[in-house]
N, C-alpha and C positions, 0 to 999 in steps of 0.2 A: 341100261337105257338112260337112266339119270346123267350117268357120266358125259354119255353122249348129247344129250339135250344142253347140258351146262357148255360143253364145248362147243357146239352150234350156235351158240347165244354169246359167247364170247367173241368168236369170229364175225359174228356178225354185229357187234357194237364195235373191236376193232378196225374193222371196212367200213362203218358207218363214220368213226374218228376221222380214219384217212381221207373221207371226201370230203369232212369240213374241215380239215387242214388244210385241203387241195384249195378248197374254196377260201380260204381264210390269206389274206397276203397284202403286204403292200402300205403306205401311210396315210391318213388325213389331216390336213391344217386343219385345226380346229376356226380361223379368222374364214371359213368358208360360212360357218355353220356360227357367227357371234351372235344373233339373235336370240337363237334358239338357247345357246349353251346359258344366257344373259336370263332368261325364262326361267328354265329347266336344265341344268349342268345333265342331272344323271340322269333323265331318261333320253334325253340326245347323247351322251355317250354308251348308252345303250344299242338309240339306234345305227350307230356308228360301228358297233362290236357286231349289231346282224347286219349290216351291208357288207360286212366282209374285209373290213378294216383290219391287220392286224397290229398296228400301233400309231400313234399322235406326234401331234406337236400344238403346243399351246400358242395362246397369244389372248390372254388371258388376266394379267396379272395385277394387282393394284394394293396396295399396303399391306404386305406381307403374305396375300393369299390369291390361289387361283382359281376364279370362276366362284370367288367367296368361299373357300375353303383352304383349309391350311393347306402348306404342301405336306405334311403326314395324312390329314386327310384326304388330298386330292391324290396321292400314291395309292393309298387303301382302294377308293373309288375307285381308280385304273385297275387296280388287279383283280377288285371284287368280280367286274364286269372282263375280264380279260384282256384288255388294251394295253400295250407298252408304252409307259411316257419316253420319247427317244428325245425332241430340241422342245423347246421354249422362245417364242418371240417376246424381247425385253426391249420395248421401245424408250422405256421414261430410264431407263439405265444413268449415270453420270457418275462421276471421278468419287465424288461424296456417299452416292448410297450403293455403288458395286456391291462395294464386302458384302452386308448386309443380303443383298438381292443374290448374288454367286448362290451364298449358304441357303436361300428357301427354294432356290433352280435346284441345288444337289440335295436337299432334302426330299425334294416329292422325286428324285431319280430321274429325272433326266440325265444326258449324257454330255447334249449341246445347249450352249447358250448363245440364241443369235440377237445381232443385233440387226434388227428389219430394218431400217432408214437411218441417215446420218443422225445419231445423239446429239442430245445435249443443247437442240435450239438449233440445229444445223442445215434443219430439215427444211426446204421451200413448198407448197404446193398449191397451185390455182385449180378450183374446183372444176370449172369451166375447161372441158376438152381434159383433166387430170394432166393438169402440165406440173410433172416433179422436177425439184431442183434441190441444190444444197449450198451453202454458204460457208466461208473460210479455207476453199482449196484440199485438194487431194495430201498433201503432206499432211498439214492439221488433220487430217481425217486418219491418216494413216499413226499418225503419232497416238491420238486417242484409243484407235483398235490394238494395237499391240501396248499399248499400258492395259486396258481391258483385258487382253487373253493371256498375260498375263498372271495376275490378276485368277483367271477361269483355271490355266495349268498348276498353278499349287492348289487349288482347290480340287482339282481332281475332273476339271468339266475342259470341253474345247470351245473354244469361240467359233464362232464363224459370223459372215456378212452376207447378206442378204440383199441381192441387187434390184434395183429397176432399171426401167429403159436409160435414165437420162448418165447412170454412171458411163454408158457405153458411146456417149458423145462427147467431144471437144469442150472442156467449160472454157471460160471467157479469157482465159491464160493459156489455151489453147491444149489442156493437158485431157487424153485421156481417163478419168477418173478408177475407174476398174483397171486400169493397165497399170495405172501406178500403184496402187492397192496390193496388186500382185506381185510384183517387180520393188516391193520396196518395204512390206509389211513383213517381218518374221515369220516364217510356214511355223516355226514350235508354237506358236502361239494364234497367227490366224488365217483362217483356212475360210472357204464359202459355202456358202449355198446358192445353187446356179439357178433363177428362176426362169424357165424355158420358154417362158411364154413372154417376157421383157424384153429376156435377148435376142427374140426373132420379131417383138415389136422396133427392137432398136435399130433393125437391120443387121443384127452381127450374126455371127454362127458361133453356136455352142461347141461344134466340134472342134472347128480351130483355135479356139481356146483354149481345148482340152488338149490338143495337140501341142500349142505355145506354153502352157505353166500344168506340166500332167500331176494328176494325183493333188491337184488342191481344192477340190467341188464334190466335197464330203457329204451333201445333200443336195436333190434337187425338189423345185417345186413345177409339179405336172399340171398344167392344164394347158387349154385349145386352144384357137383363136378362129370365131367364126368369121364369114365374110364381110363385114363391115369391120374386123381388125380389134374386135374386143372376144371377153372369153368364153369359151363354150365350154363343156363337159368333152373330157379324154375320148378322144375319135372319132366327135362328130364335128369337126375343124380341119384347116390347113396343112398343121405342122407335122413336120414327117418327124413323127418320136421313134419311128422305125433307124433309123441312122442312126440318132442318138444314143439309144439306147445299147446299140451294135458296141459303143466305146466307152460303155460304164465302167470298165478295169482302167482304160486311161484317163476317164477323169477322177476318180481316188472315190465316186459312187459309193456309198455304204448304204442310204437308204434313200427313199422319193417319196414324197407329199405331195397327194391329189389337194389342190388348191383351186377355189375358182370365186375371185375376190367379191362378185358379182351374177347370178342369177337371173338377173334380168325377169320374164313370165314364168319361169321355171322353179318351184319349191327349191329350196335348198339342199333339204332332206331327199329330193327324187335328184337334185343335179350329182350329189354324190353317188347314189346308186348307178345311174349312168355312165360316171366317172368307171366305177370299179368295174363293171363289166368291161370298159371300155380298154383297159388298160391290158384285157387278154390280148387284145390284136396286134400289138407291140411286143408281147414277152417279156413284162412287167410280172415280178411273181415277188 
């Protein structure tokens, strides 16, 4: 009778496993949640691990540590609480302190090192209306990303680039910025992150992109865009992630980050939860 009981009790914490695997899926930008992390690191990636997260991406980083913690400690943190650290957003990156910054991205286990906006003083931005830009031309840019991912490939990590709306217009030489990026940068060395919610502020389509350069958008960042054309939480918005979604083999897809740079009346902590629910009605897993 013992035997029996021991096995009914197995079976039933194994089915219980299964459904919080089932429930368990999917990435979060940590730059949703920089408040909170800026407060309290580990009990916001607590509540990140019960919303049903089941790995990160940082953006976090500042003199050798993330979110004030080593990268050995902020690894330990991740796996205490069950989270995969997968990209790293390194904005303050430059030619001088790469090495240095590569080795504390692959120390705490990330995989990717991205760089979110043009390096290095490149970067334009008027608060008013978020109007981004960048300075020195799509080559200079392109020249700096593959010295960088290079650079990330002997180190054992991949680069990637991280867009907004404004690469996906005409700069003032008339050149596509994201086209020439793609068409001119090294794939050994750099590769993207599509943010979904830029490219269809930009007016572009995600798909035909994936269709013109396939297998180079090794991450994407998910979120909405409500009716006034700023972001919402995963499916209560616009964008059809359904299509998208349909062609994650041909855009090179490995993982996606629920991202929402903005909250507006909505807690942070409640816009992610909303996110991940949100994320079933696409076939996000």
């Amino acid at each position: 009778m013992k035997k029996i009981q021991v096995l009914l009790f197995c079976l039933l914490m194994g089915a219980a496993s299964l459904v919080n695997a089932q429930d368990t899926y999917g990435g979060l930008a940590l730059y949703t949640l920089r408040d909170d992390m800026a407060s309290d690191a580990k009990t916001t990636l607590q509540a990140v691990a019960d919303a049903g997260y089941k790995y990160i991406e940082a953006a976090g980083y500042d003199n050798g540590k993330f979110y004030g913690m080593t990268p050995v400690e902020f690894k330990k943190v991740l796996k205490e609480i069950g989270l995969k650290p997968i990209s790293s957003h390194q904005a303050t990156v430059t030619l001088e302190n790469a090495d240095a910054m590569i080795a504390d991205v692959k120390a705490a286990g990330f995989k990717y090192f991205v760089i979110p906006i043009p390096p290095m003083g490149l970067f334009t931005f008027q608060e008013e209306g978020m109007v981004m830009g960048m300075t020195g031309g799509a080559e200079n840019l392109a020249g700096i990303l593959d010295t960088l991912g290079e650079k990330c490939k002997k180190a054992g990590l991949k680069l990637l680039y991280h867009n907004h709306d404004f690469e996906f217009k005409k700069d003032e030489n008339g050149v596509v910025v994201i086209d020439y990026l793609l068409e001119n940068c090294n794939p050994k060395f750099v590769n993207f992150q599509m943010d979904l919610f830029w490219v269809t502020k930009a007016g572009a389509d995600p798909v035909a992109y994936f269709k013109k350069y396939p297998k180079r958008f090794k991450i994407w960042h998910v979120k909405d865009m409500n009716e006034d054309g700023w972001f919402a939480p995963v499916g209560t918005g616009s964008i059809d992630f359904g299509s998208i979604q349909a062609q994650k083999k041909l855009s090179g897809m490995k993982y996606y980050m629920v991202e929402q740079d903005k909250t507006f009346t909505m807690e942070p902590l409640e816009a992610i939860k909303v996110s991940h629910e949100g994320l079933k009605k696409f076939g996000f897993n």
